[in-house]
C-alpha positions in Angstrom: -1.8 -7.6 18.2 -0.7 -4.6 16.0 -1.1 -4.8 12.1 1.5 -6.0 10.1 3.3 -3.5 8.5 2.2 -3.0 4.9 4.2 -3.1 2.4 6.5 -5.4 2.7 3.1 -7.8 4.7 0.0 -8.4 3.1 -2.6 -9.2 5.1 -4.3 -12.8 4.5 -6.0 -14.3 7.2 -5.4 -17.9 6.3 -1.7 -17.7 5.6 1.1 -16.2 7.8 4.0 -14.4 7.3 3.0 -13.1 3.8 5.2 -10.6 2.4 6.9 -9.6 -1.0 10.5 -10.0 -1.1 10.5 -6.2 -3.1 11.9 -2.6 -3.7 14.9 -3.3 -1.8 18.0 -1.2 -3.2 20.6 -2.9 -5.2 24.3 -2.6 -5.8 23.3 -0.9 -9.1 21.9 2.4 -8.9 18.4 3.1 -9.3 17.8 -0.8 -9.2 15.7 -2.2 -7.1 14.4 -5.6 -6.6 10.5 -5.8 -8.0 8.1 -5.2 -5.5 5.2 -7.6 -7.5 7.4 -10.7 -8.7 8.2 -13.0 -5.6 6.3 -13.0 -2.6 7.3 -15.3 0.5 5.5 -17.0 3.0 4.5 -20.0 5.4 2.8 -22.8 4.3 -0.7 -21.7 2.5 -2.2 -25.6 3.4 -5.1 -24.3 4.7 -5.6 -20.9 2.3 -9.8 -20.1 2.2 -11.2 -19.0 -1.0 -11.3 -15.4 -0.6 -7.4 -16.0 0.3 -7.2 -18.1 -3.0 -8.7 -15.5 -5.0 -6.3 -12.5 -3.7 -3.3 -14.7 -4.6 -4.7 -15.1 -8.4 -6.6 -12.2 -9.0 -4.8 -9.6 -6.8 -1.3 -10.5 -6.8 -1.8 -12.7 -10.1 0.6 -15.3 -9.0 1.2 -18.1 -11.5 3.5 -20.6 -9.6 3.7 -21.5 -6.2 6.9 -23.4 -4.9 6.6 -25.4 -2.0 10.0 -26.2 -0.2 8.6 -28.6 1.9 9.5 -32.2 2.3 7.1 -35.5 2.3 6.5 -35.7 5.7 5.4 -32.3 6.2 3.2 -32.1 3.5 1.4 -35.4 4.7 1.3 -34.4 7.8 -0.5 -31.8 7.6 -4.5 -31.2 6.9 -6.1 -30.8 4.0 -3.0 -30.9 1.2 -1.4 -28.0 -0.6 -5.0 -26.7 -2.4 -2.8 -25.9 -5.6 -2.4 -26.3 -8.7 -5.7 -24.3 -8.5 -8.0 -22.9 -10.9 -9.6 -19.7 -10.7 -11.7 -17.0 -12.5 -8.3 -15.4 -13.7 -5.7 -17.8 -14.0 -4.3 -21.1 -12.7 -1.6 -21.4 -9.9 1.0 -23.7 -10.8 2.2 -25.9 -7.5 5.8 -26.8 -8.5 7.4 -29.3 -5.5 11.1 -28.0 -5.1 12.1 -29.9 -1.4 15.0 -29.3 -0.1 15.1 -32.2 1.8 12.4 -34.3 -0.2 12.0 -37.4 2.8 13.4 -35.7 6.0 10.8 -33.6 8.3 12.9 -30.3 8.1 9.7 -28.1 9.9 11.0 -25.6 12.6 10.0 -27.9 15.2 12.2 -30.6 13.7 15.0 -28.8 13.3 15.2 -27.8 17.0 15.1 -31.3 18.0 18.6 -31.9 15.9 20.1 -28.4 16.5 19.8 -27.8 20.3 21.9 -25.0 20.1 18.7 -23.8 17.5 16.4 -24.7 19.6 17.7 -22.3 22.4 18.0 -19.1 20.4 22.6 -19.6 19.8 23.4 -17.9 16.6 25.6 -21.0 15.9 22.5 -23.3 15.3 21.0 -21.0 12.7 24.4 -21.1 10.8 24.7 -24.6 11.2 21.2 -25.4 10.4 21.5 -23.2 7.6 25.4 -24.2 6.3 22.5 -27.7 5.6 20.0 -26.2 3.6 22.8 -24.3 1.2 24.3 -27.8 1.1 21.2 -30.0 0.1 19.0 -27.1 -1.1 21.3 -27.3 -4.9 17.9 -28.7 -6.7 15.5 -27.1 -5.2 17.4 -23.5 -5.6 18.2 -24.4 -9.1 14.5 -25.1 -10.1 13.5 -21.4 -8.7 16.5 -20.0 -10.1 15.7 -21.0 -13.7 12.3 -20.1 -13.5 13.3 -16.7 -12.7 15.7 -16.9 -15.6 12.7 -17.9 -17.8 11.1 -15.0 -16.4 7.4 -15.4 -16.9 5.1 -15.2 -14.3 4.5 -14.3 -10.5 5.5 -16.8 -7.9 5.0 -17.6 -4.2 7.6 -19.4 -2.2 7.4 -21.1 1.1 8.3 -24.1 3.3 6.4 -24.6 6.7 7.3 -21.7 8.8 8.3 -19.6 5.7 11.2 -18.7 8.0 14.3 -21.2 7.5 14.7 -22.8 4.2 12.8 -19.8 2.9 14.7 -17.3 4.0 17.9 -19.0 2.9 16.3 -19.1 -0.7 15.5 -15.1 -0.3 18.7 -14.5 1.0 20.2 -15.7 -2.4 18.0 -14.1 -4.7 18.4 -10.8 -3.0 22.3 -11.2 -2.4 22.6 -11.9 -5.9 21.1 -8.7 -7.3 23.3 -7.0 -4.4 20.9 -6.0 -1.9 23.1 -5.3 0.7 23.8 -7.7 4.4 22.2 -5.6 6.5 19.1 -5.0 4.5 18.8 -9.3 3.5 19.0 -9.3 7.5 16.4 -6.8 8.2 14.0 -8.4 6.0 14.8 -11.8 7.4 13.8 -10.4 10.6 10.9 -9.7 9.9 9.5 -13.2 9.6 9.5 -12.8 14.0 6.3 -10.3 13.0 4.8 -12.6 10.6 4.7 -15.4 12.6 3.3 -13.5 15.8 0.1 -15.1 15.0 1.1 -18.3 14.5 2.8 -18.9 17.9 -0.3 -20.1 19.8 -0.6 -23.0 16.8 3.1 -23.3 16.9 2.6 -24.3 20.5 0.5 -26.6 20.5 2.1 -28.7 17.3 5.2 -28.7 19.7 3.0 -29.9 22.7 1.6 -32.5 20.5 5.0 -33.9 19.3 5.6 -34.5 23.1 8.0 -31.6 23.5 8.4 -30.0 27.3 7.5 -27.0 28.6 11.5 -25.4 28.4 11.6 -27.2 24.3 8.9 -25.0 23.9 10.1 -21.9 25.2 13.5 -22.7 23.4 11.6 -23.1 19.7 9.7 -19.8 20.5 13.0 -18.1 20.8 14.9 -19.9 18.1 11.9 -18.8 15.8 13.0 -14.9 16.7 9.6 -14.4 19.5 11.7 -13.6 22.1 15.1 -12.3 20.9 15.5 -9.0 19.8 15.8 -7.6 16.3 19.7 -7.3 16.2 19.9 -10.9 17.4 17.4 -12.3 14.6 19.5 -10.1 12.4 22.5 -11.9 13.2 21.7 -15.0 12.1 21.3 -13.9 9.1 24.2 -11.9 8.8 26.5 -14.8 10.3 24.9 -17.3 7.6 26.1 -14.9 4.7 29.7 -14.4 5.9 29.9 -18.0 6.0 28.7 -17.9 2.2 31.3 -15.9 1.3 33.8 -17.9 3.4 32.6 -21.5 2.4 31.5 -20.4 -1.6 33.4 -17.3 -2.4 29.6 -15.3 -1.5 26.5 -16.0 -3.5 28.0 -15.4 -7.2 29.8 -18.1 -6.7 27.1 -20.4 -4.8 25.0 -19.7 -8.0 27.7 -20.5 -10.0 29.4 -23.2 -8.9 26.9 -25.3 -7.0 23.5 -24.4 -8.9 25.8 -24.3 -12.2 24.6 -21.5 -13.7 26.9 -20.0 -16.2 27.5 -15.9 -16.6 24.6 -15.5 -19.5 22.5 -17.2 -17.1 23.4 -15.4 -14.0 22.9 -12.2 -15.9 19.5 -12.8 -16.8 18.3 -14.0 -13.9 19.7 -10.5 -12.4 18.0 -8.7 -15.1 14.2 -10.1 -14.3 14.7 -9.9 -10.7 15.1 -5.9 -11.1 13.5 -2.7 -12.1 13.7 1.1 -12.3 13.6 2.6 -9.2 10.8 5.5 -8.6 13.5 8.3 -7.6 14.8 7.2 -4.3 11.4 6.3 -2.8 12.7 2.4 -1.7 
């Protein structure tokens, strides 16, 4: 298996699909999103302690949000390890569910969106058009700790691929980062979780799902499409932002309820200066 490409991945052997959600070019010129601020990821359950101690010490992150629901998080070995103290700084877990009592893992979701499950771009938005719908509490509580903007945080759900990347896709089409680049970096989740396919089978084997379910979630989770096509999930789930909410100003606005002082802010401490054009 080839390395990760680094930056945007960081390489963490306990925890997949760890990347910064940084340096991405803006709508504003010589803006970038900042490269140390929010990192994204799949579920850091099982982190070791050298893990632990790159999180706090390297990456000094201060608040991990965990968009997981209850049945997830129990069912799953050991629990989440944080709010953790180390010999820098504590990591704050803060709970922000989208769905707080329905299993919503990627396994889960293929089961209710068969269309999902075998790779059709309409599952994605479907599956998605749900998150933005019951996600308004769980995107508001990252939003205003952005606003507050203290801090380094972490978030992730199981995968860090679904709910995650909706929750990325907001933050980054906010600031203007254009379609195509919230798609490409959306994408990339199919290279972090290339190690945790052989896992990934075997939860799926254990939940009683056949051999062609299986083949179906490894698509649907971007293994075996190509880049354009994971890319187009993406890019169909923000047109149907802009058709459904008037585009992610106006999901901010008017179903996380953020007013304009807000929305500025919250722009403002997601940013920085640009180094030249070196993105």
């Amino acid at each position: 298996m080839e390395p990760l490409p680094s930056p945007p991945f960081i390489p963490l052997a306990s925890v997949h699909n760890f990347r910064s959600i940084g340096a991405h070019p803006t709508s504003t010129p010589r803006l970038r999103t900042r490269p140390s601020y929010i990192y994204r990821s799949a579920s850091p359950s099982a982190i070791t302690a050298p893990d632990l101690h790159t999180l706090s010490s390297t990456l000094q992150i201060t608040h991990v949000f965990d968009l997981r629901s209850t049945p997830e998080i129990l069912a799953l070995s050991p629990l989440p390890p944080f709010p953790a103290t180390t010999a820098t700084q504590p990591i704050e877990r803060v709970w922000a569910p989208v769905f707080a009592a329905q299993d919503y893992s990627p396994e889960r979701i293929a089961v209710r969106y068969q269309d999902y499950a075998s790779g059709k771009t309409e599952g994605f938005v479907r599956a998605y058009a749900d998150i933005l719908a019951e996600g308004r509490e769980s995107f508001r509580s990252v939003l205003e700790w952005v606003r507050e903007g203290s801090g380094v945080g972490l978030v992730h759900c199981t995968a860090g691929k679904d709910r995650t990347g909706v929750l990325v896709m907001l933050l980054l089409g906010l600031v203007g980062v254009t379609d195509e680049d919230i798609a490409a970096e959306y994408a990339l989740t199919a290279q972090g979780l290339e190690a945790w396919k052989p896992e990934a089978r075997k939860r799926l084997k254990a939940r009683g799902m056949p051999e062609e379910g299986i083949e179906g979630m490894m698509s649907s989770c971007g293994w075996e499409v190509a880049d354009g096509d994971r890319a187009e999930y993406m890019l169909a789930t923000l047109q149907l932002v802009r058709e459904k909410y008037g585009g992610v100003d106006g999901y901010v606005r008017n179903v996380l309820g953020f007013g304009d002082e807000d929305i500025d802010t919250i722009k403002r401490n997601l940013v920085e200066d640009a180094p030249g054009q070196d993105f």
